[in-house]
C-alpha positions as CSV (number, residue, x, y, z in Angstrom):
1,X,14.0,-17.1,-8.4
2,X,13.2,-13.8,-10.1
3,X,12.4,-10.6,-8.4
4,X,9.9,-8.0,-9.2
5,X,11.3,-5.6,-7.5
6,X,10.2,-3.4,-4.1
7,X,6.6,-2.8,-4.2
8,X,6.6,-0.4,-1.4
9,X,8.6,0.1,1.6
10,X,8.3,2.4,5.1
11,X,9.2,2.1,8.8
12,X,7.3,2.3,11.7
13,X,8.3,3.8,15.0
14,X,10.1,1.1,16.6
15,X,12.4,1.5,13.6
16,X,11.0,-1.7,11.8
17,X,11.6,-1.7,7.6
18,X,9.0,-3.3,5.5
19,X,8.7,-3.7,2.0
20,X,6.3,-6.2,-0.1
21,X,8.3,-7.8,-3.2
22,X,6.5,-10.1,-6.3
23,X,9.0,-12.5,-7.1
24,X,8.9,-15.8,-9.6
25,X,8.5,-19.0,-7.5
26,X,10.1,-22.2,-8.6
27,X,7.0,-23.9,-9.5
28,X,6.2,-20.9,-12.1
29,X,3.5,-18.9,-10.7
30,X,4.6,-15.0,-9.4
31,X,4.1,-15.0,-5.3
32,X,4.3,-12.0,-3.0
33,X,6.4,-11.7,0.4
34,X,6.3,-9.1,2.9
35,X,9.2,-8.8,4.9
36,X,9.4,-6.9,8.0
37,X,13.4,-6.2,9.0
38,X,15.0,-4.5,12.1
39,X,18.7,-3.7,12.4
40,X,20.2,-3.5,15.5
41,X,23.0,-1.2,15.3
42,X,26.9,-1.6,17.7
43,X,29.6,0.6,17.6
44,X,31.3,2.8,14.7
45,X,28.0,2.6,12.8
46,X,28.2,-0.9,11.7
47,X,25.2,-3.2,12.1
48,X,25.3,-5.8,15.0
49,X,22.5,-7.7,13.9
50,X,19.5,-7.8,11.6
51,X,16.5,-9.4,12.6
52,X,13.9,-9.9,10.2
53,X,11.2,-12.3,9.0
54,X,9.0,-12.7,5.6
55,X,5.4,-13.9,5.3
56,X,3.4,-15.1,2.3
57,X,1.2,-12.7,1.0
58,X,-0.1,-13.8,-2.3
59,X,-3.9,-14.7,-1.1
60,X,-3.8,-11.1,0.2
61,X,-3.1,-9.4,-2.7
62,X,-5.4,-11.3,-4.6
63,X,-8.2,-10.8,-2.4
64,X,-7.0,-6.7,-2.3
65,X,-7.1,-7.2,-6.3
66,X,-10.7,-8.8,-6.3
67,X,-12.2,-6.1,-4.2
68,X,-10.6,-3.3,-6.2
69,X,-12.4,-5.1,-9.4
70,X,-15.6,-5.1,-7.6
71,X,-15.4,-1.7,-6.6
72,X,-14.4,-0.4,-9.9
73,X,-18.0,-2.1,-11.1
74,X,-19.7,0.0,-8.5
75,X,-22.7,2.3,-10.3
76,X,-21.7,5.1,-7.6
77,X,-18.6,6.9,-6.5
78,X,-16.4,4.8,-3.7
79,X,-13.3,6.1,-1.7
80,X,-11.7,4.2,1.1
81,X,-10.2,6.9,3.9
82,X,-7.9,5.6,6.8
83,X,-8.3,6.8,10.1
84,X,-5.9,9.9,9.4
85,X,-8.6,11.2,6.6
86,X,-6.3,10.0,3.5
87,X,-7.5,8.4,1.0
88,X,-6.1,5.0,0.4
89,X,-8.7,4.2,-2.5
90,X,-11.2,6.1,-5.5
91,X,-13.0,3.9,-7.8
92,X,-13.5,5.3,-11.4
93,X,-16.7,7.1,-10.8
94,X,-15.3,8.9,-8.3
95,X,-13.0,10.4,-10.6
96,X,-15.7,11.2,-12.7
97,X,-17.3,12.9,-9.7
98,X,-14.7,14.4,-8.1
99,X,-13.0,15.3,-11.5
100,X,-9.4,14.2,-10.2
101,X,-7.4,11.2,-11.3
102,X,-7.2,8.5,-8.6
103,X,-3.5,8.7,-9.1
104,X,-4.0,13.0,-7.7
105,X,-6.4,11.8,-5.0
106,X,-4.3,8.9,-3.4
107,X,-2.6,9.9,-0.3
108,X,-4.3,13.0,-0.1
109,X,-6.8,14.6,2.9
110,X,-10.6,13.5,2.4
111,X,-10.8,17.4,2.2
112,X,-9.4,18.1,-0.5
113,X,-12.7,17.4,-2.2
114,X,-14.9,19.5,0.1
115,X,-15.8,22.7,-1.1
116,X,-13.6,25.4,1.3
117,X,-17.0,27.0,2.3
118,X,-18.3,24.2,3.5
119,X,-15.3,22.8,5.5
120,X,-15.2,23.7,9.4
């Protein structure tokens, strides 16, 4: 088994790790795993325990891949925003619209392509 290496990683609140990792399953074919880990930690700063668990995530990521295709086809400008306002996705023409790269617009307030006069 071969590893791709991290993909991406964070925690959350309740001090829960995850990371999604592309590794090379026995049979051949590249899967994806998303593990979600916890440590507990005891005394002297060692850890006590570390609870964690992995799920299959390859239909995902394909599905996530076929819709990216699809919206990349789009005749019109498409960005996916999360509830915080960032955007999490920019199809092509809205590069083209917005003149930024995808890459600049990613992770970034929806404002940032609202003129400043018009924002409230």
């Amino acid at each position: 088994m071969r590893g791709g290496g991290p993909r991406c990683g964070g925690r959350n609140a309740a001090g829960v790790r995850t990371i999604e990792y592309r590794f090379l399953h026995a049979d051949g074919k590249y899967r994806w795993i998303r593990l979600y880990r916890r440590v507990l930690p005891a005394c002297r700063g060692r850890p006590r325990q570390i609870i964690g668990v992995g799920l299959d995530i390859t239909d995902l990521k394909r599905s996530e891949d076929l819709l990216r295709n699809y919206l990349d086809l789009a005749p019109f400008a498409m960005l996916i925003v999360n509830r915080s306002g960032e955007i999490g996705y920019a199809n092509t023409r809205a590069e083209a619209l917005f003149g930024y790269t995808r890459e600049k617009m990613l992770g970034r307030d929806i404002e940032m392509l609202v003129p400043e006069h018009r924002r409230e």
